[in-house]
Backbone as a printed PyTorch tensor [residue, N CA C, xyz], in Angstrom:
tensor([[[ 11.9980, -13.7970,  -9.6640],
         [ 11.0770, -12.6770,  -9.7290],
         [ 10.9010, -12.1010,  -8.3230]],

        [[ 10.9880, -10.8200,  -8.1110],
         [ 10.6760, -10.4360,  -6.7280],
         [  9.3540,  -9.6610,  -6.6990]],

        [[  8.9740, -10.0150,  -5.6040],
         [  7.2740,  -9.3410,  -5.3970],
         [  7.1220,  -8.2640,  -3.9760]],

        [[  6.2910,  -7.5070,  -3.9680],
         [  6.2700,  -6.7690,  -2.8030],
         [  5.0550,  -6.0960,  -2.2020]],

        [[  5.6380,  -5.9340,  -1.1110],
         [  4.3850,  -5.4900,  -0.1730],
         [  4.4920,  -3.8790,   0.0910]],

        [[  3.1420,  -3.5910,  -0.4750],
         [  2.9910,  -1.8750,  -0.2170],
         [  2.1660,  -1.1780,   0.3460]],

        [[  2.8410,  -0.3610,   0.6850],
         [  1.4340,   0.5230,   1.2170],
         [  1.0710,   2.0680,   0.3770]],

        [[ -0.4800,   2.3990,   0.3740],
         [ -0.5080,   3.6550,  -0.4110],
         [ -1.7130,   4.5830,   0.5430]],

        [[ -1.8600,   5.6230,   0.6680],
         [ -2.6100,   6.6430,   0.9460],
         [ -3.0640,   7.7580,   0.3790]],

        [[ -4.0010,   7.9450,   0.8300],
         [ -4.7870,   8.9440,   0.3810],
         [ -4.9970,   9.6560,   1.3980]],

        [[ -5.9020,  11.2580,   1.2450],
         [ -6.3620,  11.6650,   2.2740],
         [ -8.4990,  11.7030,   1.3790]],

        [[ -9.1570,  11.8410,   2.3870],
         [-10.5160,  11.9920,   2.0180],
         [-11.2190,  12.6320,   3.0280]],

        [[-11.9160,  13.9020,   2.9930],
         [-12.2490,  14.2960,   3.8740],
         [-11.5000,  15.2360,   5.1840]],

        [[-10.0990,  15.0360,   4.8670],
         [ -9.7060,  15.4240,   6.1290],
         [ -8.4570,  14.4100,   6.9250]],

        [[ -9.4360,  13.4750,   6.0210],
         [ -8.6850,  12.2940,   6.6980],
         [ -7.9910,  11.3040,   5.9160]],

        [[ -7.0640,  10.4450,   6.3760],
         [ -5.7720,   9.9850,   5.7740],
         [ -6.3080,   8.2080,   5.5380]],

        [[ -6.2970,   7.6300,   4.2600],
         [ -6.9390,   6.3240,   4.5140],
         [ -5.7710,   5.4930,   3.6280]],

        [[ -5.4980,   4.3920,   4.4840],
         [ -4.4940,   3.2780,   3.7260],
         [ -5.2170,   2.1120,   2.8090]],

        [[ -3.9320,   1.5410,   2.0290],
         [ -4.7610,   0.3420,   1.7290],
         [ -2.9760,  -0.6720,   1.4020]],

        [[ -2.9280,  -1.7270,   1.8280],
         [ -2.2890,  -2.5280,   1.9060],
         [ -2.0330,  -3.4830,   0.6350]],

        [[ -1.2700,  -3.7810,   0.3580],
         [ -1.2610,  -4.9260,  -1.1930],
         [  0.2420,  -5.4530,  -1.4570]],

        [[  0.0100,  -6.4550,  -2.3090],
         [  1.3710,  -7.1500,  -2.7230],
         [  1.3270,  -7.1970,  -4.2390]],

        [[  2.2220,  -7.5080,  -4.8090],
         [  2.1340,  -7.2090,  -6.3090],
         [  3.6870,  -7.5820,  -6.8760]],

        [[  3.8780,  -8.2320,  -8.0100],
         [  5.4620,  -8.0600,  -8.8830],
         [  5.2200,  -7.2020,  -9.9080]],

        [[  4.5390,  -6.0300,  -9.9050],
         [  5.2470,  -4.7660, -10.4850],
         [  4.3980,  -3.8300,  -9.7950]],

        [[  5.3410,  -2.9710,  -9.0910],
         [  5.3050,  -2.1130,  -8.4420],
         [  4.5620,  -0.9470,  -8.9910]],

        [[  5.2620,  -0.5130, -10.1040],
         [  4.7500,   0.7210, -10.5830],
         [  2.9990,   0.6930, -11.4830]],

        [[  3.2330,  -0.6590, -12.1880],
         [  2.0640,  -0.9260, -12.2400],
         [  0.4420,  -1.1560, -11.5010]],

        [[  1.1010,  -1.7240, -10.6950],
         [  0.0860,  -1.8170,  -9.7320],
         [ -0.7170,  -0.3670,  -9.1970]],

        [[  0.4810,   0.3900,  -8.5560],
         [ -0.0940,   1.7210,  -8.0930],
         [ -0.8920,   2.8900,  -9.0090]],

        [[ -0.2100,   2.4800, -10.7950],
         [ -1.1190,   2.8190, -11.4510],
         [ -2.3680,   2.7190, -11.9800]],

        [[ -2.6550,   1.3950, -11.8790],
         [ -4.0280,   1.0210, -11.6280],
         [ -4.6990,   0.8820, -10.4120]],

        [[ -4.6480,   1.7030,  -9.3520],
         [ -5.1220,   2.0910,  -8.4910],
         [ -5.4430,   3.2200,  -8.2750]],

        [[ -4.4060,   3.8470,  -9.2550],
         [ -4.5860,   5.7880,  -9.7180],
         [ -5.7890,   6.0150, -10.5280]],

        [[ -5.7910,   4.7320, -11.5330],
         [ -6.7830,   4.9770, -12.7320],
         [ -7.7720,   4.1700, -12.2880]],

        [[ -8.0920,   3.7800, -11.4270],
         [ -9.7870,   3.0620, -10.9910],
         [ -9.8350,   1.6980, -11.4160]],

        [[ -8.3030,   1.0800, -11.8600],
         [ -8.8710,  -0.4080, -12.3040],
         [ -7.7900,  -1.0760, -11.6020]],

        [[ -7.5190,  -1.0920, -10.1560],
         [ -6.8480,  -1.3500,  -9.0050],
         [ -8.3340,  -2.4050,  -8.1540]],

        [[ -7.7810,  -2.6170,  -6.7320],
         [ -9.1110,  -2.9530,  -5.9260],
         [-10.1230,  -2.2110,  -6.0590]],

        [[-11.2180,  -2.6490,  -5.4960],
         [-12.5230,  -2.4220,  -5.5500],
         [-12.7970,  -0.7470,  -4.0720]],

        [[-11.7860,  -1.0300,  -3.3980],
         [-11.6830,  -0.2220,  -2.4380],
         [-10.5930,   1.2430,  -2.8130]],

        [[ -9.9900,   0.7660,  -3.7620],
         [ -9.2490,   2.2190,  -3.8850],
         [ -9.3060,   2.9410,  -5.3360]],

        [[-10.6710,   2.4190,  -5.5630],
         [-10.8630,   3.3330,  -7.2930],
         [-11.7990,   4.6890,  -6.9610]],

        [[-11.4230,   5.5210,  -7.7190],
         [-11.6250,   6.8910,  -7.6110],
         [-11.3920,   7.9070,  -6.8100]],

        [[-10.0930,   7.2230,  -5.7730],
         [ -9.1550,   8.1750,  -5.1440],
         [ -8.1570,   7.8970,  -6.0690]],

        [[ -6.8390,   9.3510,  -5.7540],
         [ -5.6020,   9.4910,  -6.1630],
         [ -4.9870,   8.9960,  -4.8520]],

        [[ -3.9520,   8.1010,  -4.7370],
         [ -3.1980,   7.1770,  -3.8950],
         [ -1.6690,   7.9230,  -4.6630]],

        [[ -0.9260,   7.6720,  -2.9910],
         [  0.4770,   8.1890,  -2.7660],
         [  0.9230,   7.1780,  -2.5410]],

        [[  2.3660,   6.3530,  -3.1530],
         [  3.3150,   4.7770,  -2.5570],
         [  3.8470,   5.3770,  -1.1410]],

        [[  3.9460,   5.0000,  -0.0370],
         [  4.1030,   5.4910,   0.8670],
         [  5.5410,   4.2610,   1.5230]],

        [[  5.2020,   3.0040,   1.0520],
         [  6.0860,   2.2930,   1.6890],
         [  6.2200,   0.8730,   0.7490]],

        [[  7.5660,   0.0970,   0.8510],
         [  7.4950,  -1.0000,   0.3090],
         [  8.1740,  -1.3820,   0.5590]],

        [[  8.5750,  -3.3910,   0.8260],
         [  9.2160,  -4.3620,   1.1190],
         [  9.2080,  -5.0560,  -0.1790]],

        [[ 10.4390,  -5.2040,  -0.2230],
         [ 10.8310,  -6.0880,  -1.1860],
         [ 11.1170,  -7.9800,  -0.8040]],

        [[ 10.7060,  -8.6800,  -1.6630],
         [ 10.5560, -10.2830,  -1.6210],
         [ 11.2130, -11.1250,  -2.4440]],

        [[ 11.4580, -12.1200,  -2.5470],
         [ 12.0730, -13.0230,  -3.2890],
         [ 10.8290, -13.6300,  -3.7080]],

        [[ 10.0690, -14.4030,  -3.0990],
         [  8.6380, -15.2090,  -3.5800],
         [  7.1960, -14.6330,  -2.9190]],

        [[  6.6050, -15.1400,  -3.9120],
         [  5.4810, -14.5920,  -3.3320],
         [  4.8960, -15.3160,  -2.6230]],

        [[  4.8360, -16.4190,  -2.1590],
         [  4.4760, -16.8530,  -0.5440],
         [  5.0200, -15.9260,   0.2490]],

        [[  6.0310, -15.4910,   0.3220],
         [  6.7450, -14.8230,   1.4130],
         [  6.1580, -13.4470,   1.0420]],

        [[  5.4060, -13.0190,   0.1850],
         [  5.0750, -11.6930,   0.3060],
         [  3.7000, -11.5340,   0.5740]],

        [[  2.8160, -13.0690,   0.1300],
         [  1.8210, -12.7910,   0.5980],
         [  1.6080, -12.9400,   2.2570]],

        [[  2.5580, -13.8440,   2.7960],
         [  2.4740, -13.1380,   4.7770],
         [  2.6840, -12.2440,   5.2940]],

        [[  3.3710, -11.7050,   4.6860],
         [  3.9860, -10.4130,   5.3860],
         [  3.0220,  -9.4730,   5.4850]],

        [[  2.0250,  -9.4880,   3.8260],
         [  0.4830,  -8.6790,   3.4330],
         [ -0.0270,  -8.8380,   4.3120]],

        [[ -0.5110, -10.2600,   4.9160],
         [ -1.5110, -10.2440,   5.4940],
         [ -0.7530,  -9.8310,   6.9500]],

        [[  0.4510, -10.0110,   7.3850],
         [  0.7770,  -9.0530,   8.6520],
         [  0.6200,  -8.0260,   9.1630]],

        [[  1.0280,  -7.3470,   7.7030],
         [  0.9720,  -6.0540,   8.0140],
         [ -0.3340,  -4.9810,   8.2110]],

        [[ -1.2400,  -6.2280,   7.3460],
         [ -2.9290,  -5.7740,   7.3960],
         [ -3.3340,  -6.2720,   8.8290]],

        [[ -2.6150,  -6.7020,   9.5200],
         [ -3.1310,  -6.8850,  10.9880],
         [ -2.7210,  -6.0390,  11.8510]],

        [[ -1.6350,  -5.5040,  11.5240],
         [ -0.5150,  -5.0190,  12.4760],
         [ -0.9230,  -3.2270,  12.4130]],

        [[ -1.9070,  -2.7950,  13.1200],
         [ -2.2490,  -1.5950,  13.1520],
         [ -1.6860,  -0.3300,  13.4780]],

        [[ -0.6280,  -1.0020,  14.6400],
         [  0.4470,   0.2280,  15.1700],
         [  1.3810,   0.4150,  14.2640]],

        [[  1.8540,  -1.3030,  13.2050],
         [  3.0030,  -0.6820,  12.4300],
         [  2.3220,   0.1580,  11.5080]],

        [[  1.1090,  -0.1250,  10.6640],
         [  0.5110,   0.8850,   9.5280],
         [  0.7260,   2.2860,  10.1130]],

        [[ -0.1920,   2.4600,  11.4180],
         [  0.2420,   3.7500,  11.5520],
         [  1.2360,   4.5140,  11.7910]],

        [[  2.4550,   3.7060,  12.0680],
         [  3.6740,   4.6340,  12.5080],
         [  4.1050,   4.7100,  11.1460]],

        [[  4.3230,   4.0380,  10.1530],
         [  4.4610,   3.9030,   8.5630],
         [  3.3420,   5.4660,   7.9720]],

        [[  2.0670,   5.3360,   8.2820],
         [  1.4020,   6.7720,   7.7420],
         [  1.9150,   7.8390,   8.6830]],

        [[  1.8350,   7.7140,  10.2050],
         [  2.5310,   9.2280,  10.7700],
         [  3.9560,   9.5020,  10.3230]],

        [[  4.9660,   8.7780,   9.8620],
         [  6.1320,   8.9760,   9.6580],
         [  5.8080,   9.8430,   8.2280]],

        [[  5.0940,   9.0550,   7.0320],
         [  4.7590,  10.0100,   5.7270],
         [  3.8960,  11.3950,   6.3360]],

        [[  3.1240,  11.0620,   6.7890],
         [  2.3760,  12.6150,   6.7580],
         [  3.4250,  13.6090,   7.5860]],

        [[  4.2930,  13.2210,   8.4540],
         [  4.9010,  14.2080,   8.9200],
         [  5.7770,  14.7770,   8.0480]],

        [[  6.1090,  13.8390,   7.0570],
         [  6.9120,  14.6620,   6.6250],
         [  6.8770,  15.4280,   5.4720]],

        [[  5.1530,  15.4210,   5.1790],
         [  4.5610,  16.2190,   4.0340],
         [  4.8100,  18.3000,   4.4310]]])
């Protein structure tokens, strides 16, 4: 089974807000984040898939999650690369 690490955005206000996650179905996941029964943090915005890594296990996808939720310069070069090219 492969699992993965994503990223999605929104804009609110003006402004551009991420949210980080891992999941083995992709498309699912982002749809319940569209429809409000996702995290607690991204219901009642519309969210864009902006990025994803693909995994073999999910140990290995849940580090990378929590990396990448640390790793502030990579998130943002990952959102300036999408918004530029909106």
């Amino acid at each position: 089974m492969s699992y993965y690490v994503y990223m999605i955005l929104t804009k609110i206000n003006g402004r551009y807000i991420s949210y980080v996650g891992y999941t083995n179905n992709l498309p699912k996941r982002v749809n319940n984040h569209n429809t409000s029964k996702g995290a607690k943090f991204t219901k009642g915005k519309l969210w864009n898939l902006i990025y994803t890594e693909k995994y073999s296990s999910k140990n290995e996808a849940m580090k990378n999650e929590f990396k990448l939720k640390k790793d502030k310069i990579k998130r943002n070069l990952i959102k300036s690369k999408y918004i530029n090219s909106l």
